[in-house]
N, C-alpha and C positions, 0 to 999 in steps of 0.2 A: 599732968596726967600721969597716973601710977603706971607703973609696967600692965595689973592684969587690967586696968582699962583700954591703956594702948593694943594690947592682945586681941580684947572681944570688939575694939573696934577695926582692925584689920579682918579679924575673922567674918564680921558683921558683913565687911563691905565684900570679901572674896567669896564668901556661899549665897551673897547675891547674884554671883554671877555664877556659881560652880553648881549648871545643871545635870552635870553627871553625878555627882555623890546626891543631889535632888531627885533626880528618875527613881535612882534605884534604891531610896525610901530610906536614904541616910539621913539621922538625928546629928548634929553635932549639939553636944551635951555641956561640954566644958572645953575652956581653953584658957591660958595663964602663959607668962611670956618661958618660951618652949615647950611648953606640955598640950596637948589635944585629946581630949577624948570624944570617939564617934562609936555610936552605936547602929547597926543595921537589922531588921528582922530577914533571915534567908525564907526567900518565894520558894515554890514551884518551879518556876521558873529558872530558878538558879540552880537548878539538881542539875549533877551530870549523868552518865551512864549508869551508874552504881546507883544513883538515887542521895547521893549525897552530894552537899556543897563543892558547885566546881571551884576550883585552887584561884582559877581567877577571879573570882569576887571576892574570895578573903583577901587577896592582894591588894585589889581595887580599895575595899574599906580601909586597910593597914595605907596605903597612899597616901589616903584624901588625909587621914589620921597624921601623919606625916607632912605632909603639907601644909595643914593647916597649925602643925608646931612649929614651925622653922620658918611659917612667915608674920609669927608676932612681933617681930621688930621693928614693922614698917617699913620694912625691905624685899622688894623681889628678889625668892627666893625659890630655886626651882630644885628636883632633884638631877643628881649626877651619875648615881649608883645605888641599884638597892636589892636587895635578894631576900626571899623570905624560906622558910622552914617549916613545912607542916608537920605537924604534931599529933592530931588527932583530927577525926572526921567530925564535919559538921553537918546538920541535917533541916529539911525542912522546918521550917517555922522555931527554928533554934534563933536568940538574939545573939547576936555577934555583939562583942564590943574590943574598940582597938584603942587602946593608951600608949601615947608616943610621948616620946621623953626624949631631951635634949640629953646627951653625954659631954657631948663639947660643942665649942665654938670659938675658932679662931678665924682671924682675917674674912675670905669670904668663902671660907667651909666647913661646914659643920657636920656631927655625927647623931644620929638620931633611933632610939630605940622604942619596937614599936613590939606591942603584946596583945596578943587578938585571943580574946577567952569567950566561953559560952555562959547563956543565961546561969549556968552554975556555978563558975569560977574554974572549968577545966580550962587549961591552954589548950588553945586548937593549931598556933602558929605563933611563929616569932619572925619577923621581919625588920631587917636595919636597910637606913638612910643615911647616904650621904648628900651633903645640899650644898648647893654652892649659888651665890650671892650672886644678883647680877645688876646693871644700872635701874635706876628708876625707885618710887615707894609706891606701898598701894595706896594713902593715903595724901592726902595733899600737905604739904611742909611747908 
C-alpha cells in the first residue's frame, strides 16, 4: 500500500465515525500522508453577534483539518496543543477551506500547519498543531 492510499484509508475509516465535522456540513476533499484538506460552507447559524463567522467554527474546521493530517500513518494520533490566529473575518455563506501540512515529525510528536482561506483565496486564520502519538492504529495491522 502507497503512503496516499494508506492516508485515504485511515481518513476513510475516521470520518465514518467523526460526526462532528459531518453535522456541521464538513467536506474532507483531499488527504495524502500529513496533508488534509477540508472544506466547510459558514450557515447562519454559525454568525456571531457581529454577524460574522464565530472564531469557533474556524477552529473547529482547522481541527478536524489537523486531525485528519497527523493520523495518516495508521497511528492514533490526537492533539496536544494548538492555537489559532484570526486574520480576517469570515461571513455567511463564505466557503472556508483549511490545508494542514505536516512540518515535522519525530518519535511520537509532531508539528502541524494548518491555513484556513475563503472562497477567494484570502487567509481568514492560521492555526498550528501539535500531536502526539498514542498506543493503538485506526486501522487493522
Amino acid at each position: 500500500m502507497t503512503s496516499k492510499e494508506l492516508a485515504k484509508a485511515c481518513a476513510q475509516k475516521m470520518w465514518a465515525q467523526d460526526t462532528a465535522s459531518q453535522e456541521l456540513g464538513m467536506v474532507l476533499n483531499d488527504v495524502d500522508a500529513g496533508e488534509a484538506r477540508i472544506s466547510m460552507r459558514v450557515t447562519k447559524t454559525m454568525a456571531n453577534g457581529h454577524g460574522t463567522c464565530h472564531g469557533g467554527y474556524i477552529f473547529t474546521l482547522a481541527d478536524s483539518a489537523f486531525a485528519f493530517a497527523c493520523n495518516t500513518y495508521n497511528q492514533v494520533t490526537v492533539a496536544q496543543q494548538c492555537s489559532v490566529t484570526f486574520l480576517a473575518p469570515a461571513h455567511v455563506d463564505d466557503r472556508l477551506t483549511a490545508e494542514a501540512r505536516e512540518q515535522s515529525r519525530s518519535g511520537r510528536s509532531g508539528l502541524y500547519d494548518v491555513t484556513i482561506t475563503n472562497q477567494h483565496g484570502d487567509k481568514i486564520a492560521e492555526f498550528r498543531g501539535n500531536s502526539r502519538t498514542t498506543k493503538g492504529t485506526i486501522l487493522p495491522v
